[in-house]
CHARMM-style PDB file with segment names, atoms N, HN, CA, C and O in Angstrom:
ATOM      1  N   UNK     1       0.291  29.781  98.972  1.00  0.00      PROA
ATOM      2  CA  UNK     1       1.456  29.164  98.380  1.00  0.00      PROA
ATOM      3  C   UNK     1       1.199  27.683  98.062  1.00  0.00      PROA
ATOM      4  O   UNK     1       1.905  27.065  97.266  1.00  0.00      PROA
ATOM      5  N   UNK     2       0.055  27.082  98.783  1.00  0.00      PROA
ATOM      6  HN  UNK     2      -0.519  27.584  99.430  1.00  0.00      PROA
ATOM      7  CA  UNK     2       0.076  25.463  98.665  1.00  0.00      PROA
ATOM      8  C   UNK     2      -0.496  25.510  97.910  1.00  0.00      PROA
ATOM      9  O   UNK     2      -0.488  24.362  97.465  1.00  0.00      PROA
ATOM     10  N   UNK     3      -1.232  26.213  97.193  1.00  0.00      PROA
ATOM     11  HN  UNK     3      -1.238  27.145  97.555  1.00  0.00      PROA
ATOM     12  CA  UNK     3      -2.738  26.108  96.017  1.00  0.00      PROA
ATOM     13  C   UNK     3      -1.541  26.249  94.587  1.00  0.00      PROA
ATOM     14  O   UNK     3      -1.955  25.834  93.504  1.00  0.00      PROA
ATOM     15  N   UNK     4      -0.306  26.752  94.644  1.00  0.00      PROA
ATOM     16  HN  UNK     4       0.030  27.089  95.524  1.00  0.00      PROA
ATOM     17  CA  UNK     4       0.648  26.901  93.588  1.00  0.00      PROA
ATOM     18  C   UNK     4       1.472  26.317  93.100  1.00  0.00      PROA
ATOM     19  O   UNK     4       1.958  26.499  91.984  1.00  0.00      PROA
ATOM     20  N   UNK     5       1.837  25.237  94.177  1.00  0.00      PROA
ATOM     21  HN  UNK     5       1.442  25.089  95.084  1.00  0.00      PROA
ATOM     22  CA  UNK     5       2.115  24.531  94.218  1.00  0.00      PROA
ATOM     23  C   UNK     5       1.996  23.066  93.522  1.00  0.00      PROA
ATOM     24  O   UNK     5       2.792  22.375  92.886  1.00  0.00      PROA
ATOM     25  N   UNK     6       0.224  22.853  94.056  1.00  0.00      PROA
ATOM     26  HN  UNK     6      -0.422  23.414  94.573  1.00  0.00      PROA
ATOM     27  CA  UNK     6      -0.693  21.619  93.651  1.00  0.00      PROA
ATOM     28  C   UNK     6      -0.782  22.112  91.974  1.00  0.00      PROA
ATOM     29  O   UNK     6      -0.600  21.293  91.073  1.00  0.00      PROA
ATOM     30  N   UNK     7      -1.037  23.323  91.752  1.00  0.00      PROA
ATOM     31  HN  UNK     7      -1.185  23.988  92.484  1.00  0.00      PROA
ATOM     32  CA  UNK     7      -1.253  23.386  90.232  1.00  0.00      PROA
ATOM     33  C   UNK     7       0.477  22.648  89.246  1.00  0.00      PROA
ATOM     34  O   UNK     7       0.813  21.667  88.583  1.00  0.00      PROA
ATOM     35  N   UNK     8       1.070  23.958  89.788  1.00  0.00      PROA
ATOM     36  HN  UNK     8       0.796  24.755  90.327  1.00  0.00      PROA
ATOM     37  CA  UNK     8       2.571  22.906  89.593  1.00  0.00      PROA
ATOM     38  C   UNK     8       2.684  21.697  89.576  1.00  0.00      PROA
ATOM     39  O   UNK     8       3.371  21.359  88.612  1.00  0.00      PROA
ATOM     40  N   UNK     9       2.307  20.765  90.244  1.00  0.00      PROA
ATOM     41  HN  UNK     9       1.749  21.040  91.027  1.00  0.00      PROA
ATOM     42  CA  UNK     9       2.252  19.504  90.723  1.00  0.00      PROA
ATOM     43  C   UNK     9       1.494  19.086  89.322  1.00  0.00      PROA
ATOM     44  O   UNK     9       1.925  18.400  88.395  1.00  0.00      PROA
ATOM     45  N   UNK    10       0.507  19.586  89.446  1.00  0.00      PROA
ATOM     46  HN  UNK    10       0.157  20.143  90.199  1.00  0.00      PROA
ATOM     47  CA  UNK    10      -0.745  19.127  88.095  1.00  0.00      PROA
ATOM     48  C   UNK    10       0.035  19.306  86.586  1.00  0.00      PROA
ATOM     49  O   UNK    10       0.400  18.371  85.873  1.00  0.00      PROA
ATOM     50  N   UNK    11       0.146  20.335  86.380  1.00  0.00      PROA
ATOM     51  HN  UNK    11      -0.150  21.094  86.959  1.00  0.00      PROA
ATOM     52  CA  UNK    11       0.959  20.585  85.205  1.00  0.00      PROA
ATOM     53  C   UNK    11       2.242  19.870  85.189  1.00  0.00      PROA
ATOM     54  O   UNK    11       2.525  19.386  84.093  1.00  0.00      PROA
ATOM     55  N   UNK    12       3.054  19.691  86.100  1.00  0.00      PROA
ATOM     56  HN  UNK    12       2.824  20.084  86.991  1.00  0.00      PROA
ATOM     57  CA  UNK    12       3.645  18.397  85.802  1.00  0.00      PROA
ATOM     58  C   UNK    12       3.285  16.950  85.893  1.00  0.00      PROA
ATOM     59  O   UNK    12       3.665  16.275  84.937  1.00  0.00      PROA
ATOM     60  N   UNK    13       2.867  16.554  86.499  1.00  0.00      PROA
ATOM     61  HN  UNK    13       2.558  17.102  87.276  1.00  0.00      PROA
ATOM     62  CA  UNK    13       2.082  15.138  86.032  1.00  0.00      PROA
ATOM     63  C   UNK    13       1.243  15.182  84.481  1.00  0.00      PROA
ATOM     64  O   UNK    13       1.131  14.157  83.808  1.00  0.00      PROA
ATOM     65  N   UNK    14       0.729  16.402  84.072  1.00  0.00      PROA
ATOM     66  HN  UNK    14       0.819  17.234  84.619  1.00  0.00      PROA
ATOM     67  CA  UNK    14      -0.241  16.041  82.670  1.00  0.00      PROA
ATOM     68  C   UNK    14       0.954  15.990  81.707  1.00  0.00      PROA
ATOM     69  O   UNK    14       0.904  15.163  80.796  1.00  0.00      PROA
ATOM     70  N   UNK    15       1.982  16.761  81.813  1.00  0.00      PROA
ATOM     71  HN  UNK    15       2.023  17.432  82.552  1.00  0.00      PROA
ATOM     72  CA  UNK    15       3.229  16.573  80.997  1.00  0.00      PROA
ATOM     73  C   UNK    15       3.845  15.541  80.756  1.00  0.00      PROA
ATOM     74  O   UNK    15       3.999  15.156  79.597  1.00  0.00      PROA
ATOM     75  N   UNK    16       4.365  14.828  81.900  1.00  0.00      PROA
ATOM     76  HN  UNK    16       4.240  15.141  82.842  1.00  0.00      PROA
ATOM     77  CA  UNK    16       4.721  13.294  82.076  1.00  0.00      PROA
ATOM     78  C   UNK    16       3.888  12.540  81.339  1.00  0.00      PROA
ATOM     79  O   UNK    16       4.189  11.749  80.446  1.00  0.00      PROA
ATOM     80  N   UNK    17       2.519  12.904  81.874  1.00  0.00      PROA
ATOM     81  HN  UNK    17       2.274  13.547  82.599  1.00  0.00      PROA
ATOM     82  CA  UNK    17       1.641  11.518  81.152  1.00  0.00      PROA
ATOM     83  C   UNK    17       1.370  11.880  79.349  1.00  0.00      PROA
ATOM     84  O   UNK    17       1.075  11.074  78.466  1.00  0.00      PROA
ATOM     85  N   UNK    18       1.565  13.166  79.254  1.00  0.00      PROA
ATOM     86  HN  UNK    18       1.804  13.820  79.972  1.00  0.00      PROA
ATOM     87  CA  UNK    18       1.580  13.001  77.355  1.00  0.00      PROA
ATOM     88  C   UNK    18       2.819  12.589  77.308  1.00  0.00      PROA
ATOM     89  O   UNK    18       2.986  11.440  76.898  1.00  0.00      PROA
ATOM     90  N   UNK    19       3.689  13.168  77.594  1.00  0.00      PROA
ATOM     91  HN  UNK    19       3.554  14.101  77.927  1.00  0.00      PROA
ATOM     92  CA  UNK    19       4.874  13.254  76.991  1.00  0.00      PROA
ATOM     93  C   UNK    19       5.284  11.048  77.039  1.00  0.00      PROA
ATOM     94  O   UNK    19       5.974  10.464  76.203  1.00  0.00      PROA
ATOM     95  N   UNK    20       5.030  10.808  77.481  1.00  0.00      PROA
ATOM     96  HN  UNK    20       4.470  11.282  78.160  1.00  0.00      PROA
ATOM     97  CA  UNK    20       4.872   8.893  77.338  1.00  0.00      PROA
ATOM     98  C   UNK    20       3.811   8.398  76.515  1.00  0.00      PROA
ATOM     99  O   UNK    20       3.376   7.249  76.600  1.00  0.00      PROA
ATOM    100  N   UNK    21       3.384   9.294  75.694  1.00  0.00      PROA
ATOM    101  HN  UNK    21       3.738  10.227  75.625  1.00  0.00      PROA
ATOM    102  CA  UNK    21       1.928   8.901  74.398  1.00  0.00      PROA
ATOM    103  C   UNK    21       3.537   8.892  73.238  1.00  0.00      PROA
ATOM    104  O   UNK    21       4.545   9.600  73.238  1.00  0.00      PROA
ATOM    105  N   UNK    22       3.065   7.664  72.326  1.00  0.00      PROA
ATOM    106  HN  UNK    22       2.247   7.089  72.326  1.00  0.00      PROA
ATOM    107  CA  UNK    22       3.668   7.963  71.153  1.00  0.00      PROA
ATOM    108  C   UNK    22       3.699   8.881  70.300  1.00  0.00      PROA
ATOM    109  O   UNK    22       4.667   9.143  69.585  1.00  0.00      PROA
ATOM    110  N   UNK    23       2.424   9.556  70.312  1.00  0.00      PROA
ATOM    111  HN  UNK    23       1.638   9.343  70.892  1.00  0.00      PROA
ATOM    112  CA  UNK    23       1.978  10.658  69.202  1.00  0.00      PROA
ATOM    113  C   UNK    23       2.314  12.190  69.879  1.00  0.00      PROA
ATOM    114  O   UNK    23       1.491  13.106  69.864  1.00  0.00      PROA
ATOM    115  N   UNK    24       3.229  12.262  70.277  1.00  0.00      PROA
ATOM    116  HN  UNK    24       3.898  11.518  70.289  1.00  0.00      PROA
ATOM    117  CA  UNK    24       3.185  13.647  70.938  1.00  0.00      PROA
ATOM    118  C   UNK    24       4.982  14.236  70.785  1.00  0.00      PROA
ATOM    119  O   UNK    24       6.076  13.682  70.674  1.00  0.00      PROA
ATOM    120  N   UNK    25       4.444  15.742  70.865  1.00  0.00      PROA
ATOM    121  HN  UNK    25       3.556  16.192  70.955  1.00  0.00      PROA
ATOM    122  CA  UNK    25       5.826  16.571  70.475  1.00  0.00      PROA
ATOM    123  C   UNK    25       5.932  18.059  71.388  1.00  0.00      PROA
ATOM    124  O   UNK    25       4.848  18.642  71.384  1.00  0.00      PROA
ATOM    125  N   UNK    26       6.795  18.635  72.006  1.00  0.00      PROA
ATOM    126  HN  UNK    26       7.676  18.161  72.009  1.00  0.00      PROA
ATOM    127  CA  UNK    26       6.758  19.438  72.961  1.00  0.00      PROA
ATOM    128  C   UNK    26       6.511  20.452  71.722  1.00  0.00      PROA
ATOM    129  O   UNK    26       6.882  20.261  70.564  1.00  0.00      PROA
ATOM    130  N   UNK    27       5.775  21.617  72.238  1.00  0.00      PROA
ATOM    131  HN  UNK    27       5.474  21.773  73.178  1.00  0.00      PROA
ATOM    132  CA  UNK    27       5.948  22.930  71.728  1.00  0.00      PROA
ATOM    133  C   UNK    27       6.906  23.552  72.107  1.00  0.00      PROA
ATOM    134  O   UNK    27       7.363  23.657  73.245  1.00  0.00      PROA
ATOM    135  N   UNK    28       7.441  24.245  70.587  1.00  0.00      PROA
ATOM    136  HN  UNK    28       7.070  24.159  69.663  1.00  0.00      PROA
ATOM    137  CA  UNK    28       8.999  24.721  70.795  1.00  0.00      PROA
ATOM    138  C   UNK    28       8.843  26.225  71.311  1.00  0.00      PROA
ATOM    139  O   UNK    28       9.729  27.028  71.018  1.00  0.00      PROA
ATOM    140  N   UNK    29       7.975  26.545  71.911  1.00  0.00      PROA
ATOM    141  HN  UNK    29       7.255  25.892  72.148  1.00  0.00      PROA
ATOM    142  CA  UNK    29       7.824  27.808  72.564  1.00  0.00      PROA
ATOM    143  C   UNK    29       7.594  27.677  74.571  1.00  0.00      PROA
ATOM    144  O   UNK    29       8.229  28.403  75.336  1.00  0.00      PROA
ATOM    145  N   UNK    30       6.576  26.613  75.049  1.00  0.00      PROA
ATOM    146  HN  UNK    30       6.060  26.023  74.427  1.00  0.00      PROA
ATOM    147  CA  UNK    30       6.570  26.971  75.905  1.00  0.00      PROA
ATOM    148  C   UNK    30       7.330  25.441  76.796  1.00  0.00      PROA
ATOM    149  O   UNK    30       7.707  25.437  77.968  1.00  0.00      PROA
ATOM    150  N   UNK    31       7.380  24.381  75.923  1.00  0.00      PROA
ATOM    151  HN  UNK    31       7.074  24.384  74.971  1.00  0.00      PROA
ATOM    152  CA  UNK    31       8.523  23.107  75.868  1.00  0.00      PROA
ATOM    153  C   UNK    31       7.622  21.837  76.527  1.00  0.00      PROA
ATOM    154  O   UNK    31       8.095  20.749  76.857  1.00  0.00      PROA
ATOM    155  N   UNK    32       6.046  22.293  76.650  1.00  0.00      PROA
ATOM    156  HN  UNK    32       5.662  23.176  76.382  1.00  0.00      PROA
ATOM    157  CA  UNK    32       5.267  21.288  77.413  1.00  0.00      PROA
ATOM    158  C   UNK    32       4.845  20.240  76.261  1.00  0.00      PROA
ATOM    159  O   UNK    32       4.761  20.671  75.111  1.00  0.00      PROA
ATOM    160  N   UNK    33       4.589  18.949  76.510  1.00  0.00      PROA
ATOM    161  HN  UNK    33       4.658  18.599  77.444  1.00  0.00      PROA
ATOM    162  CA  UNK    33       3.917  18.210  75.738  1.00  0.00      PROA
ATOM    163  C   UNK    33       2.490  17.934  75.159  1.00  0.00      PROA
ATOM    164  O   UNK    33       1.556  17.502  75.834  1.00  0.00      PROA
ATOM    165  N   UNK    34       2.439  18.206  73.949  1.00  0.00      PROA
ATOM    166  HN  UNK    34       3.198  18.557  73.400  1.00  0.00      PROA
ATOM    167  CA  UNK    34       1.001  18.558  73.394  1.00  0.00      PROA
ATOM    168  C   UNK    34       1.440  16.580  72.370  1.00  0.00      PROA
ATOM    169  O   UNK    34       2.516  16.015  72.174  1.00  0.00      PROA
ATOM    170  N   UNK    35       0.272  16.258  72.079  1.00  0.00      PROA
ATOM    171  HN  UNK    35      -0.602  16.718  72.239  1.00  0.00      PROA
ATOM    172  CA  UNK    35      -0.411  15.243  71.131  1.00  0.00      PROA
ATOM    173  C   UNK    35      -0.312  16.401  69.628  1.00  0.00      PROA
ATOM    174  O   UNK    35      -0.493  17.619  69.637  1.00  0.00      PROA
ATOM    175  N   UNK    36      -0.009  15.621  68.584  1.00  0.00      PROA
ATOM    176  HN  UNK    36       0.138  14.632  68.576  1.00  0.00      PROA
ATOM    177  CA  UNK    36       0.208  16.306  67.751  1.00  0.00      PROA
ATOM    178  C   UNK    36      -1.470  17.041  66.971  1.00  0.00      PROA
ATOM    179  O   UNK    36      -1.556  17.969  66.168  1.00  0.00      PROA
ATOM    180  N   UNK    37      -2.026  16.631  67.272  1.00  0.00      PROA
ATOM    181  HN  UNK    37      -1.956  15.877  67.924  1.00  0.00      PROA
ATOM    182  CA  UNK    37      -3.461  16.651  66.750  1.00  0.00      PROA
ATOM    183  C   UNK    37      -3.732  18.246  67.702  1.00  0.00      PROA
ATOM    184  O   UNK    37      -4.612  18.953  67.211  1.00  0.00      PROA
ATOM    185  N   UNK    38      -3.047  18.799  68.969  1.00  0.00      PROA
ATOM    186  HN  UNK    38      -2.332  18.225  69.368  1.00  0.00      PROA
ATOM    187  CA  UNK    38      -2.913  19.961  69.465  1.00  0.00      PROA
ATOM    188  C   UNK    38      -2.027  20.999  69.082  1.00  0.00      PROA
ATOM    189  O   UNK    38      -1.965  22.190  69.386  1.00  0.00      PROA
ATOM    190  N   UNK    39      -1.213  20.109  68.188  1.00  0.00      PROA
ATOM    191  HN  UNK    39      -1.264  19.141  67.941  1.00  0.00      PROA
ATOM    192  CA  UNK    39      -0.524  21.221  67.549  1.00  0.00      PROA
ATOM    193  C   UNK    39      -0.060  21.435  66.623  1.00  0.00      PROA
ATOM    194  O   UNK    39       0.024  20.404  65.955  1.00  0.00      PROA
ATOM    195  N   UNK    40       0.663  22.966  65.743  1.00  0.00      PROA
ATOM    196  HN  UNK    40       0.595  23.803  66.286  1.00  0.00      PROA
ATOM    197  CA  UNK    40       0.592  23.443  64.406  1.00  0.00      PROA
ATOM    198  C   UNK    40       2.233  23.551  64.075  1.00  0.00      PROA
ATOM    199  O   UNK    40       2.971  24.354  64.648  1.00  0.00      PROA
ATOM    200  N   UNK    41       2.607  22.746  63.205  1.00  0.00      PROA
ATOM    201  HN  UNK    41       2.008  22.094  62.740  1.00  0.00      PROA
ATOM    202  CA  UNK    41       4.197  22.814  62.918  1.00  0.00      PROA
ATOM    203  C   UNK    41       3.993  23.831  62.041  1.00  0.00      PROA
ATOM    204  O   UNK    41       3.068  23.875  61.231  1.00  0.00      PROA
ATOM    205  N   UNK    42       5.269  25.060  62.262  1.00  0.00      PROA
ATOM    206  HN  UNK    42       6.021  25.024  62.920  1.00  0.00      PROA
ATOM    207  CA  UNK    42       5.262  26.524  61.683  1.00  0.00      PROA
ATOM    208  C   UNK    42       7.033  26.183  60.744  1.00  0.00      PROA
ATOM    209  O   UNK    42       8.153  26.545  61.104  1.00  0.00      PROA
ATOM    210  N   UNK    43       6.723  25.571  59.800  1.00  0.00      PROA
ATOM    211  HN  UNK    43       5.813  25.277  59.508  1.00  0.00      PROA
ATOM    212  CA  UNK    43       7.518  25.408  58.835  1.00  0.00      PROA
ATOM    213  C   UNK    43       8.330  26.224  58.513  1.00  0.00      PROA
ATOM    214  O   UNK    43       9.233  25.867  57.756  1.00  0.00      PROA
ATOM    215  N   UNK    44       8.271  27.537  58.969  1.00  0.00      PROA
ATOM    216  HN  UNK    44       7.537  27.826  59.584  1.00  0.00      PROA
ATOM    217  CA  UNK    44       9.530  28.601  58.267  1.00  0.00      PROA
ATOM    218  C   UNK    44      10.393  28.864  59.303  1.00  0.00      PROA
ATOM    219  O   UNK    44      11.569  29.217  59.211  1.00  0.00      PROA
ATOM    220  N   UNK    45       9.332  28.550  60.917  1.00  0.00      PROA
ATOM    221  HN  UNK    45       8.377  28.263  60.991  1.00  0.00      PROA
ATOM    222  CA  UNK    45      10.392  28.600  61.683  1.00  0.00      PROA
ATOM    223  C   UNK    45      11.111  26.865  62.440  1.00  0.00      PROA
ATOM    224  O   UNK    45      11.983  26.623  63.275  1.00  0.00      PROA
ATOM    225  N   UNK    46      10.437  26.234  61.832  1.00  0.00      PROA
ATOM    226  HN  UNK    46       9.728  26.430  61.154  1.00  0.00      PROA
ATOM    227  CA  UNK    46      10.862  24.968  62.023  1.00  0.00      PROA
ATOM    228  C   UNK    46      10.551  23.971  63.425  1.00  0.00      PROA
ATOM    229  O   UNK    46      11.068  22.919  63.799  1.00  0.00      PROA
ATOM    230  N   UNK    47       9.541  24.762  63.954  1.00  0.00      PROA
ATOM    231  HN  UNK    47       9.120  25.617  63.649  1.00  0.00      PROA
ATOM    232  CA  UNK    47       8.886  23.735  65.239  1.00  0.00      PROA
ATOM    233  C   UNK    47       7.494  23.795  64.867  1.00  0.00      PROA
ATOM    234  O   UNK    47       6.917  24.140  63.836  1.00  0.00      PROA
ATOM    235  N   UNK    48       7.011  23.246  66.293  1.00  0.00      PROA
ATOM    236  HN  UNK    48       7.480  22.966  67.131  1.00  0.00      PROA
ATOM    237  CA  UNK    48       5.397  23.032  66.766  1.00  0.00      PROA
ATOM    238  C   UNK    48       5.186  24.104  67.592  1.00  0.00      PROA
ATOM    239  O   UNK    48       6.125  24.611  68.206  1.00  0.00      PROA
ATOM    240  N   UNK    49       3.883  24.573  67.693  1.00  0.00      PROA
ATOM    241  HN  UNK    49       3.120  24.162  67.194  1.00  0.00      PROA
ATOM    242  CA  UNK    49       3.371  25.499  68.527  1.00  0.00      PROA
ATOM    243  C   UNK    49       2.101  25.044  68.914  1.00  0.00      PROA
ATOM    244  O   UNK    49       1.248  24.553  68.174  1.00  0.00      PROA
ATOM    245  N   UNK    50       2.027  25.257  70.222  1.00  0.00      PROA
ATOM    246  HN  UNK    50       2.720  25.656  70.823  1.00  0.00      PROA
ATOM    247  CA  UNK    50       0.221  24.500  70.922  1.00  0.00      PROA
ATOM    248  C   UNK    50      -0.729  26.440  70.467  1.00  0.00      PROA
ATOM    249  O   UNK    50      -0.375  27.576  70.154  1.00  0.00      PROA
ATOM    250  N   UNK    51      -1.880  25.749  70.703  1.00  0.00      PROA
ATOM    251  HN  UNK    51      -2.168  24.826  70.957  1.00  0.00      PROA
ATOM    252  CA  UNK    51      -2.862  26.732  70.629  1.00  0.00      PROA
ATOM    253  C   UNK    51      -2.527  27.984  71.675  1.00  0.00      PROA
ATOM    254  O   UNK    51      -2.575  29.045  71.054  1.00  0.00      PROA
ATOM    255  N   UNK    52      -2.259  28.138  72.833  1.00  0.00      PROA
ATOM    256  HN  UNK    52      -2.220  27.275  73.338  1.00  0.00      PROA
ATOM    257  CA  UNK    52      -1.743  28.794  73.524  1.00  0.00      PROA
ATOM    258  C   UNK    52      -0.833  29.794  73.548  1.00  0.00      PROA
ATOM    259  O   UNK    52      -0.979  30.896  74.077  1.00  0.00      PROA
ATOM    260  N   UNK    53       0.322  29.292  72.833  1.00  0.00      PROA
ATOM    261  HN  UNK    53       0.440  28.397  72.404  1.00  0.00      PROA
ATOM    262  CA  UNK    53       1.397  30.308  72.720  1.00  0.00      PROA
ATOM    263  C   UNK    53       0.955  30.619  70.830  1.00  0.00      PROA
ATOM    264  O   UNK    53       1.525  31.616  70.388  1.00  0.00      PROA
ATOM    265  N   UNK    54       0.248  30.037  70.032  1.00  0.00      PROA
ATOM    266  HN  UNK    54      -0.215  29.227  70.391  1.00  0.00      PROA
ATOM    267  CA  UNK    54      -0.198  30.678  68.879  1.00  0.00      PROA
ATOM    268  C   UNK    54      -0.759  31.692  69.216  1.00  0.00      PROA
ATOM    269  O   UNK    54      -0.541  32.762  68.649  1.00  0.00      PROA
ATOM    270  N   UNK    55      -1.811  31.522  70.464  1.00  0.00      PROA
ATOM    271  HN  UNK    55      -1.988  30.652  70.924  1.00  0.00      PROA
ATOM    272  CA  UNK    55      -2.781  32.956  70.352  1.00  0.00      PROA
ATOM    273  C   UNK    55      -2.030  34.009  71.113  1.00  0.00      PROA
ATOM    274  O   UNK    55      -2.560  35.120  71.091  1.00  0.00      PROA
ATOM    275  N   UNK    56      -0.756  33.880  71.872  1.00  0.00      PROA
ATOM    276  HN  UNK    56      -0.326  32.977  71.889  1.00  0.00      PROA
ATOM    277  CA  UNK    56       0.089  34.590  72.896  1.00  0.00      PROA
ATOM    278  C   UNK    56       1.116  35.308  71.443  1.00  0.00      PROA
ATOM    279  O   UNK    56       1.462  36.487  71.501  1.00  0.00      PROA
ATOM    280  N   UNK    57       1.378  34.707  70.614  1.00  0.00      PROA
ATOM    281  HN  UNK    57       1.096  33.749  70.567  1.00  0.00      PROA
ATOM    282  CA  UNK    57       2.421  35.033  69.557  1.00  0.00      PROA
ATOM    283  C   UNK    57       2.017  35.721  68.422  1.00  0.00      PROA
ATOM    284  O   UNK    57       2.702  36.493  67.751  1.00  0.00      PROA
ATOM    285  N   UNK    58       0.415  35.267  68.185  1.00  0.00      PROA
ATOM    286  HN  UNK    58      -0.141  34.640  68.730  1.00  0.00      PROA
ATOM    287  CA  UNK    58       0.240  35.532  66.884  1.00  0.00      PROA
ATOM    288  C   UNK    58       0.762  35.487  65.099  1.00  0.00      PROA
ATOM    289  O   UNK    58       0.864  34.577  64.276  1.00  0.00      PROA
ATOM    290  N   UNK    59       0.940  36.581  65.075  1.00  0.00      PROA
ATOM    291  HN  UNK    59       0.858  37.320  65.743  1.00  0.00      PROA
ATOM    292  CA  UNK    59       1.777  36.172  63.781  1.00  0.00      PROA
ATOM    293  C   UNK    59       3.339  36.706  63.908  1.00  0.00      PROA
ATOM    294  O   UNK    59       4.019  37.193  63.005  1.00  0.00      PROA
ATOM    295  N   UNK    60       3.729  36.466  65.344  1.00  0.00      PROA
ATOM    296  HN  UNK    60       3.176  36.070  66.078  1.00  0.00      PROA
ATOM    297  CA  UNK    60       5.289  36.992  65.334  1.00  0.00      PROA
ATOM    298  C   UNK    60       6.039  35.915  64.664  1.00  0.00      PROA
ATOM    299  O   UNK    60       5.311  35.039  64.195  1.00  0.00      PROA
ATOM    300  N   UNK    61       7.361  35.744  64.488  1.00  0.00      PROA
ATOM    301  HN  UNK    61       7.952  36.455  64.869  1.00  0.00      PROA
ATOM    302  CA  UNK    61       8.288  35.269  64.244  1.00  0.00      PROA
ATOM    303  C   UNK    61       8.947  34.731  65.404  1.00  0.00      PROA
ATOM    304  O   UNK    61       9.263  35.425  66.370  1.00  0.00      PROA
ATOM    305  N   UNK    62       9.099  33.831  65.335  1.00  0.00      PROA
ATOM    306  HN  UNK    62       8.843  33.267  64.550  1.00  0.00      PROA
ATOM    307  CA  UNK    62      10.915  33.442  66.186  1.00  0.00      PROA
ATOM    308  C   UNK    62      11.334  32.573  66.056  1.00  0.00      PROA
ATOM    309  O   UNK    62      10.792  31.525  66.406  1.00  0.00      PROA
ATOM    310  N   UNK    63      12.377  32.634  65.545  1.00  0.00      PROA
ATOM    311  HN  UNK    63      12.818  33.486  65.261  1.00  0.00      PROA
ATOM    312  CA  UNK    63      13.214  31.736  65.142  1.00  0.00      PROA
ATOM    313  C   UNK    63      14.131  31.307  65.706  1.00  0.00      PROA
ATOM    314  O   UNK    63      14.807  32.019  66.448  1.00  0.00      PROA
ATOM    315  N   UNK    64      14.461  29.665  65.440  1.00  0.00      PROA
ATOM    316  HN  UNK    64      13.912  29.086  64.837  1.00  0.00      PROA
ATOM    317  CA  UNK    64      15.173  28.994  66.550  1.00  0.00      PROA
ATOM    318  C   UNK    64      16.136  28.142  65.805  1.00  0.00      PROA
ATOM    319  O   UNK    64      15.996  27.794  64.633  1.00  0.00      PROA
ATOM    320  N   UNK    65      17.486  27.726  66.873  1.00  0.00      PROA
ATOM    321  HN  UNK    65      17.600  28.008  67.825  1.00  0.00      PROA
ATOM    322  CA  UNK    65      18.585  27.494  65.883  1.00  0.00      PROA
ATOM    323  C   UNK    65      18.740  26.129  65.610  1.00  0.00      PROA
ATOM    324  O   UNK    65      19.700  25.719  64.957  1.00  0.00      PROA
ATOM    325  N   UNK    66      17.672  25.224  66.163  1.00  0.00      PROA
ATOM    326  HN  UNK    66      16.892  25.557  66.694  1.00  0.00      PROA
ATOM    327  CA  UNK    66      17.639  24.036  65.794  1.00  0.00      PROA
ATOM    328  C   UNK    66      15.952  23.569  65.151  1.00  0.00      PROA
ATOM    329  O   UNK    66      14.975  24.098  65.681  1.00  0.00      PROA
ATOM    330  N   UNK    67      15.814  22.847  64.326  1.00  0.00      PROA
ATOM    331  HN  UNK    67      16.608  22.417  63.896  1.00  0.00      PROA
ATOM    332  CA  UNK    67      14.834  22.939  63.780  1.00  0.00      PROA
ATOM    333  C   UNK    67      14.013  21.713  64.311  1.00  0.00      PROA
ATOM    334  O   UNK    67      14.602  20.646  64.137  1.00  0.00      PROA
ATOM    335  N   UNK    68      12.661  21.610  64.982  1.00  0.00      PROA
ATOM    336  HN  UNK    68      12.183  22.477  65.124  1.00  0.00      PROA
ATOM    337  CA  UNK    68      11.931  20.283  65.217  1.00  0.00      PROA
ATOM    338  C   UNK    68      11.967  19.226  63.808  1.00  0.00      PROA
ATOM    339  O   UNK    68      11.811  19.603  62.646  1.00  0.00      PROA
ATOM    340  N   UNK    69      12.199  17.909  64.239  1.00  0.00      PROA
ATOM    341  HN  UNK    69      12.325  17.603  65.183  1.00  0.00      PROA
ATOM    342  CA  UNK    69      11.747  17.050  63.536  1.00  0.00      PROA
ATOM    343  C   UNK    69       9.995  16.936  63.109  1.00  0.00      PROA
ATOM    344  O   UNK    69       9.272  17.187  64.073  1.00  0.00      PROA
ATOM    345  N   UNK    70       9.424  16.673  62.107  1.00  0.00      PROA
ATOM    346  HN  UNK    70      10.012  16.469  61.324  1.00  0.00      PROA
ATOM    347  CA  UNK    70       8.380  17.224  61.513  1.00  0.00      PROA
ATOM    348  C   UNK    70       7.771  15.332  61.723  1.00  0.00      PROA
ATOM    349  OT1 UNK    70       6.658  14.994  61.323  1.00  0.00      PROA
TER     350      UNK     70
END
């Protein structure tokens, strides 16, 4: 349980520390902070997506009722 923890721990601290970079935008799928240079704005559905949930999604759809600023 402590090893699940520390990762938790990790993944929130790397979040914090992008998410305080100017150049960065959460992915509207899994809501963590990527640098935009990590990620792909999907124009029809109106956010960003990191490499991660692209290769988890593929070419699905989903659409969301507020649209990311670009």
């Amino acid at each position: 349980m402590g090893a699940l923890i520390d990762d938790l721990r990790a993944v929130f601290q790397r979040d914090r520390a992008v998410a305080s970079l100017p150049n960065c935008a959460r992915c509207g799928v899994c809501y963590h902070y990527y640098v935009y240079s990590e990620l792909e704005y999907r124009e029809a559905e109106g956010y960003y997506i990191c490499a991660g949930c692209r290769q988890l999604m593929g070419s699905a759809r989903l659409p969301m009722i507020r649209r990311q600023q670009q």
